[in-house]
Kinemage of the C-alpha trace (Angstrom):
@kinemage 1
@onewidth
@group {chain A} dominant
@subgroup {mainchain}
@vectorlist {calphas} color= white
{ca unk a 1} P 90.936 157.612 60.580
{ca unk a 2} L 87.997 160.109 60.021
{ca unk a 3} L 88.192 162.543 57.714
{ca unk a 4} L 88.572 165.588 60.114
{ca unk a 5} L 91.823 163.657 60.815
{ca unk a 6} L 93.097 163.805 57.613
{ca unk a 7} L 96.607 165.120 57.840
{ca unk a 8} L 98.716 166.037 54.437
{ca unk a 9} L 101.774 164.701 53.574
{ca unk a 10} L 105.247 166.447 52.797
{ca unk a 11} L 105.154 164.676 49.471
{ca unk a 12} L 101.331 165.757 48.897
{ca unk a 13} L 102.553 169.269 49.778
{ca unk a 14} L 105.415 169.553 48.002
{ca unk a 15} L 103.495 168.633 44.511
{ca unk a 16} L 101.809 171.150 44.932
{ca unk a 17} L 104.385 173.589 45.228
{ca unk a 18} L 103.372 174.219 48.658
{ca unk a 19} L 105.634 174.585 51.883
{ca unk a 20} L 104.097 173.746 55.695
{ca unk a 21} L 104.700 175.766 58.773
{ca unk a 22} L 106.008 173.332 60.537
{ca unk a 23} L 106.660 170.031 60.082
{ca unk a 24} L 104.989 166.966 62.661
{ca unk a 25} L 107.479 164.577 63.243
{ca unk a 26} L 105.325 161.716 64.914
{ca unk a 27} L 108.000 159.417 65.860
{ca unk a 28} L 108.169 155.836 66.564
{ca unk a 29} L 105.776 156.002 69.551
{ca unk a 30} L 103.390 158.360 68.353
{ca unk a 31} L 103.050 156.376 64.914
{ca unk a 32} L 103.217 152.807 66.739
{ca unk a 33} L 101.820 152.229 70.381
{ca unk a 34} L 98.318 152.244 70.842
{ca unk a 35} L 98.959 154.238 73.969
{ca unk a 36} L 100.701 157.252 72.345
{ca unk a 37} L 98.766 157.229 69.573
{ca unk a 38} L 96.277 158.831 71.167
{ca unk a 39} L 99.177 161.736 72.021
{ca unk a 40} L 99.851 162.492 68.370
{ca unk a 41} L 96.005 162.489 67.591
{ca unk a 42} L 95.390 165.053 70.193
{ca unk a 43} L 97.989 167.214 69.043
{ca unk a 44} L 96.987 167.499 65.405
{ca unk a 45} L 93.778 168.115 66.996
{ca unk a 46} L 94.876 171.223 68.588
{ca unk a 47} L 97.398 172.314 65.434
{ca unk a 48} L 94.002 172.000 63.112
{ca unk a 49} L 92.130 173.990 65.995
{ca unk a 50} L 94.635 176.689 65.679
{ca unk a 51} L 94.606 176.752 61.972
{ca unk a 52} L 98.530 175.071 61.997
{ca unk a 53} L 99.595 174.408 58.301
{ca unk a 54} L 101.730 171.442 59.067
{ca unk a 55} L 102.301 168.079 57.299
{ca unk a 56} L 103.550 164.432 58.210
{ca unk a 57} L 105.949 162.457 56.233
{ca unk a 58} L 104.112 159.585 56.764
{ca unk a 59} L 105.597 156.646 55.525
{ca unk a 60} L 108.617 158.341 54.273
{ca unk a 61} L 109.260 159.201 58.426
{ca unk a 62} L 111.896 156.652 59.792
{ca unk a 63} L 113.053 156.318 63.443
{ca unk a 64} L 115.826 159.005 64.483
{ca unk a 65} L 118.450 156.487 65.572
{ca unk a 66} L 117.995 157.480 68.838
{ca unk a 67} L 117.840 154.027 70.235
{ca unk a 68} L 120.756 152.882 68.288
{ca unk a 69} L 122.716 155.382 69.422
{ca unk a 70} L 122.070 155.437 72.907
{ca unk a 71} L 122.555 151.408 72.862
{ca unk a 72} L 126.237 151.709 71.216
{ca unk a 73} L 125.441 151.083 67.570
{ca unk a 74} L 126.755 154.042 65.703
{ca unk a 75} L 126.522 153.045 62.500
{ca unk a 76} L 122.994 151.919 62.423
{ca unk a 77} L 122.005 155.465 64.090
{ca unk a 78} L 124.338 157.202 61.231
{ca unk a 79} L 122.638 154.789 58.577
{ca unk a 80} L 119.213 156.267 59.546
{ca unk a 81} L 120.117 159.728 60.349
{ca unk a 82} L 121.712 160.745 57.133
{ca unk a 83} L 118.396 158.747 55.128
{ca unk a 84} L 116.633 161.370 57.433
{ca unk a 85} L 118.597 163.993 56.630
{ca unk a 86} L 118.794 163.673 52.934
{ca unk a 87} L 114.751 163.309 53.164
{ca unk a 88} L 114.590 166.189 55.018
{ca unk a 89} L 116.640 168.380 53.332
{ca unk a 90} L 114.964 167.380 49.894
{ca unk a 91} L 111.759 168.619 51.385
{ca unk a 92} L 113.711 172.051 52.574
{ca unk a 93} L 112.261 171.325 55.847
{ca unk a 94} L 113.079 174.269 58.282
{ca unk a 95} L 111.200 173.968 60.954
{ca unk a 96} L 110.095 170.532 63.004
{ca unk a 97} L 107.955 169.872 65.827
{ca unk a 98} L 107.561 166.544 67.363
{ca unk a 99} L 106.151 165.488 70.880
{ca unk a 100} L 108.572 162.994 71.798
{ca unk a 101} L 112.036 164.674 73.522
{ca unk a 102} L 114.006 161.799 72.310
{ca unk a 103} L 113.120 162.809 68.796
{ca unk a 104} L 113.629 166.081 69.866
{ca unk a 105} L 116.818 166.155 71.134
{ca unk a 106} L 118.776 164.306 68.564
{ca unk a 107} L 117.309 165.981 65.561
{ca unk a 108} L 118.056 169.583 67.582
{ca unk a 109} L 121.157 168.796 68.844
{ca unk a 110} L 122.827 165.662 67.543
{ca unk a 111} L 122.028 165.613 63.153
{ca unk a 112} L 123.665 169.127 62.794
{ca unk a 113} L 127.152 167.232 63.053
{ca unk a 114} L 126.072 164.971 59.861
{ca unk a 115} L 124.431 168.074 57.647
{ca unk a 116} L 121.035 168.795 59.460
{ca unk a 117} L 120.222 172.123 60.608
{ca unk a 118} L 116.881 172.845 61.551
{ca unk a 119} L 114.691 174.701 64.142
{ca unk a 120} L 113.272 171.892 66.166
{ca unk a 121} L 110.192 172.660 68.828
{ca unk a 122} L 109.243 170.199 71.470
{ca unk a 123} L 105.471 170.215 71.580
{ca unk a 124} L 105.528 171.858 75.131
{ca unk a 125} L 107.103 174.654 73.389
{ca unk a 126} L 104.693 175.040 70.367
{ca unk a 127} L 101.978 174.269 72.738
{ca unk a 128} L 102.673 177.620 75.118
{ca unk a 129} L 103.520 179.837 72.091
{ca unk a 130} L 99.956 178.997 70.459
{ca unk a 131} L 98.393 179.603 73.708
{ca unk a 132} L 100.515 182.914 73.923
{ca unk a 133} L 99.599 183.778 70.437
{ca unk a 134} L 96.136 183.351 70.998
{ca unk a 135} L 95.484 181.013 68.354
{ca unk a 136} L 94.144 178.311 71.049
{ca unk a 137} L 93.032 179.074 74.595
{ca unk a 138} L 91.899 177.447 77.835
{ca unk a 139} L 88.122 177.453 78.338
{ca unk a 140} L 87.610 178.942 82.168
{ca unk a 141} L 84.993 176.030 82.768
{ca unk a 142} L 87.532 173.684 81.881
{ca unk a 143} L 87.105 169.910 83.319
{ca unk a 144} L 90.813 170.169 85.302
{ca unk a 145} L 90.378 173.561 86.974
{ca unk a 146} L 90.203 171.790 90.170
{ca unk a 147} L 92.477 168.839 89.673
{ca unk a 148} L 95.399 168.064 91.315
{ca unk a 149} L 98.269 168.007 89.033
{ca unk a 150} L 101.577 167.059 89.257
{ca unk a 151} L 104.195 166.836 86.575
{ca unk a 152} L 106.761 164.860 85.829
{ca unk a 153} L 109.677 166.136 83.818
{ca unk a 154} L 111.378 164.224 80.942
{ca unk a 155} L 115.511 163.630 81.281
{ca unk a 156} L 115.682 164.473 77.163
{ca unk a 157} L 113.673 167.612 77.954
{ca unk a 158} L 114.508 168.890 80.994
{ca unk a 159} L 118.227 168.122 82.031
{ca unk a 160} L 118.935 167.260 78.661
{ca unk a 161} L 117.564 170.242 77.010
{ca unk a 162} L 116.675 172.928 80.168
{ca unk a 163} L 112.857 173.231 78.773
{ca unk a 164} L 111.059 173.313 82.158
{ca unk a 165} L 108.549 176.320 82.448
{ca unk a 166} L 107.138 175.656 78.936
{ca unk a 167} L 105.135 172.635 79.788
{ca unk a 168} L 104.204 173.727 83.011
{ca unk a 169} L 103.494 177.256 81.729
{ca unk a 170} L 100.738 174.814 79.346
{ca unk a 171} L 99.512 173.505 82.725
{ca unk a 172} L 98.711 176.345 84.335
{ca unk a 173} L 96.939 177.762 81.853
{ca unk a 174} L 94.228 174.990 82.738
{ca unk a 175} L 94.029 176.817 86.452
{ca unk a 176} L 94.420 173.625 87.976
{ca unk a 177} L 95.969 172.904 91.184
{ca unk a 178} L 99.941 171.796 90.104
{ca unk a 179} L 102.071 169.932 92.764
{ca unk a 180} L 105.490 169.117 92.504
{ca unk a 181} L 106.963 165.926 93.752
{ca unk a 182} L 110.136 166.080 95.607
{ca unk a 183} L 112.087 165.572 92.855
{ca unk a 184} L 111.484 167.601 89.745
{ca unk a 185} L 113.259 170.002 87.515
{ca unk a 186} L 116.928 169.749 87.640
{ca unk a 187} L 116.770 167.217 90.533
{ca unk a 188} L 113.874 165.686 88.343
{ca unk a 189} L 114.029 161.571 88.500
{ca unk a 190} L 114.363 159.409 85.096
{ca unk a 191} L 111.527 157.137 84.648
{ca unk a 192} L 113.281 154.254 83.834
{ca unk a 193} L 113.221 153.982 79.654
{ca unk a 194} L 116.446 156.445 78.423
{ca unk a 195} L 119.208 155.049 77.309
{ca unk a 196} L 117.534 152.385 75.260
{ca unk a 197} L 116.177 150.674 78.355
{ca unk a 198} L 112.798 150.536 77.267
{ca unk a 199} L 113.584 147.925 74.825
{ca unk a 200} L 116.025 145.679 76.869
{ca unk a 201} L 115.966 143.729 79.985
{ca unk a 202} L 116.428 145.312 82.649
{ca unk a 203} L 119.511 144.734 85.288
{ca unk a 204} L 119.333 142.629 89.007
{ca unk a 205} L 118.309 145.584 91.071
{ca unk a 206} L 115.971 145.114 94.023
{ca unk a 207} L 113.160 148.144 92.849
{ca unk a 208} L 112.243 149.353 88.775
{ca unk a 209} L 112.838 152.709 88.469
{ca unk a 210} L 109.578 153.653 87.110
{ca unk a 211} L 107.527 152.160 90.259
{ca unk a 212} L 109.877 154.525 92.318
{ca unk a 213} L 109.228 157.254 90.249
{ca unk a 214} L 105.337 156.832 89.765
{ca unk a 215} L 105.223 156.282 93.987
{ca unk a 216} L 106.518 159.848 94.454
{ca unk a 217} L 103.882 160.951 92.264
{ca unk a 218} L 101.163 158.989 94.127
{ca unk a 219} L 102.667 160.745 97.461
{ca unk a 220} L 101.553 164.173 96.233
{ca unk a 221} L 98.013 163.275 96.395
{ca unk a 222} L 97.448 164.816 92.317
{ca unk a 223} L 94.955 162.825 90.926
{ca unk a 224} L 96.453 163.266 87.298
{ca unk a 225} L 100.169 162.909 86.184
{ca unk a 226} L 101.293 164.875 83.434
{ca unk a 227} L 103.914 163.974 81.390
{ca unk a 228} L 105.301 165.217 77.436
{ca unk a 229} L 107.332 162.045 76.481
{ca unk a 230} L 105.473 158.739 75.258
{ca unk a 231} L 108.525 157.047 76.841
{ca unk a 232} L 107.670 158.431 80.416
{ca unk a 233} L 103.793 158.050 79.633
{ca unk a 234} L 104.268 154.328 79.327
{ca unk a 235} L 106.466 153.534 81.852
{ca unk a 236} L 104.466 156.186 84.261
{ca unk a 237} L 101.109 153.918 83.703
{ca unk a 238} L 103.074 151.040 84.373
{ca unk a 239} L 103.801 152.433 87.896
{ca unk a 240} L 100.961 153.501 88.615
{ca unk a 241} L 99.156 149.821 87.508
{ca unk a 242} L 101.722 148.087 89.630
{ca unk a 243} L 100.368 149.977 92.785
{ca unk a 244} L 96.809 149.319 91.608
{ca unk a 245} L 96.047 153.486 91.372
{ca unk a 246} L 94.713 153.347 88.041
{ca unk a 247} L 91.590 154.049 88.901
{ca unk a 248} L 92.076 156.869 90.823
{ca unk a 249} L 95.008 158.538 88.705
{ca unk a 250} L 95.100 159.465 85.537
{ca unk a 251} L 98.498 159.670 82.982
{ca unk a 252} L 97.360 162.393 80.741
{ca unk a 253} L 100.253 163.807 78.052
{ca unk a 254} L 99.856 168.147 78.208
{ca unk a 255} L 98.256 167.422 74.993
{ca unk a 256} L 95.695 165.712 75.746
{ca unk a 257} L 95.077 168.560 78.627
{ca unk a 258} L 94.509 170.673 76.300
{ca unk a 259} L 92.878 169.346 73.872
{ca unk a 260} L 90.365 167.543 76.522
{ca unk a 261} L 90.045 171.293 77.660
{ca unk a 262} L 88.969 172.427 74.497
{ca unk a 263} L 86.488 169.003 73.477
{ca unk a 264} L 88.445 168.388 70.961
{ca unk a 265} L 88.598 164.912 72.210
């Protein structure tokens, strides 16, 4: 990691008396696939850009229990919620933002029941309220501004969670030209990986879901898919290999839109 990448810690922060603005959760994906790596060092790209105080817990972060949950093991999910929680909590953390909506929803929604009450931001979210802010902006002679782009939305984020416009609000900003397949937003399409699937076999079934999905994005003609979930990013690419299109179409997460926009990568 270069040293314009070097991203403080809670526990660095916290002895020195300091508190962040927000707190990056990276998550599982972001920390551990090659592929979404490249997500989570965009982002903290941008949040330096805008001047973000923000930390990482580094090796203190665990996984959310998501998976476990979602795959019927409730008391491994508990195990490593309430280790999260007590961390958490230790460091006062208030506010979180993390770019994966799996992360997102269960630390929002699902570890108030077990003692953890926070303000948790999808990065879609943080992403259009720095560009409303001002604190980062599209350049006008950005590379998309005439790229077809289409979008597809997240279950955990959209249906799960009703964030639609924000990501698409982050989209627009890049005055490209955005096409919607025939199923988005509420009637939006899972790609295939909730519920745990992406790390189990999947079922007899005569089509994957994600080649279904990533064909409806190929039949809009966008040469770029957008996506804000390293779960959809993966299986997206996937679908769009097994129809030989990756050379023509891109799988770009909105932050790497906009921090391409801005060179920051």
């Amino acid at each position: 990691m270069s040293e314009s990448m070097r991203i403080t810690t809670m526990a660095e922060m916290a002895a020195k008396g300091k508190n962040p603005e927000i707190l990056f959760w990276v998550g599982c994906a972001g920390s551990f696939d090659q592929r979404a790596q490249k997500i989570t060092r965009a982002f903290v790209k941008i949040l330096q850009s805008a001047g973000i105080r923000f930390a990482v817990l580094g090796k203190e972060e665990n996984c959310t229990g998501d998976p476990a949950r979602r795959a019927g093991n409730e008391f491994v999910f508990q195990m490593l919620a309430l280790n999260n929680i007590a961390l958490l909590n230790g460091y006062n953390i208030k506010k979180i933002v993390t770019a994966c909506p799996h992360c997102f929803n269960i630390l929002k929604n699902e570890y108030k029941a077990l003692g953890g009450h926070y303000e948790v931001l999808h990065h879609s979210e943080f992403l259009e309220q720095l560009l409303v802010e001002g604190k980062i902006s599209i350049p006008d002679g950005n590379p998309f501004l005439k790229e077809k782009i289409t979008y597809h939305d997240s279950c955990y984020l959209g249906r799960g969670n009703g964030i639609y416009e924000a990501p698409r609000q982050v989209i627009e900003e890049l005055k490209g030209e955005i096409i919607e397949m025939k199923r988005s937003r509420e009637k939006g399409f899972c790609c295939g990986a909730g519920g745990a699937q992406m790390f189990k076999e999947e079922e007899s079934g005569h089509q994957r879901i994600n080649f279904d999905r990533s064909r409806e994005a190929v039949e809009t003609g966008a040469n770029i898919i957008s996506t804000a979930c390293p779960f959809c990013m993966t299986m997206m690419t996937d679908g769009i290999k097994n129809d030989g299109k990756e050379n023509q179409i891109k799988v770009l997460d909105i932050a790497e839109l906009v921090a391409s926009a801005n060179d920051l990568i």
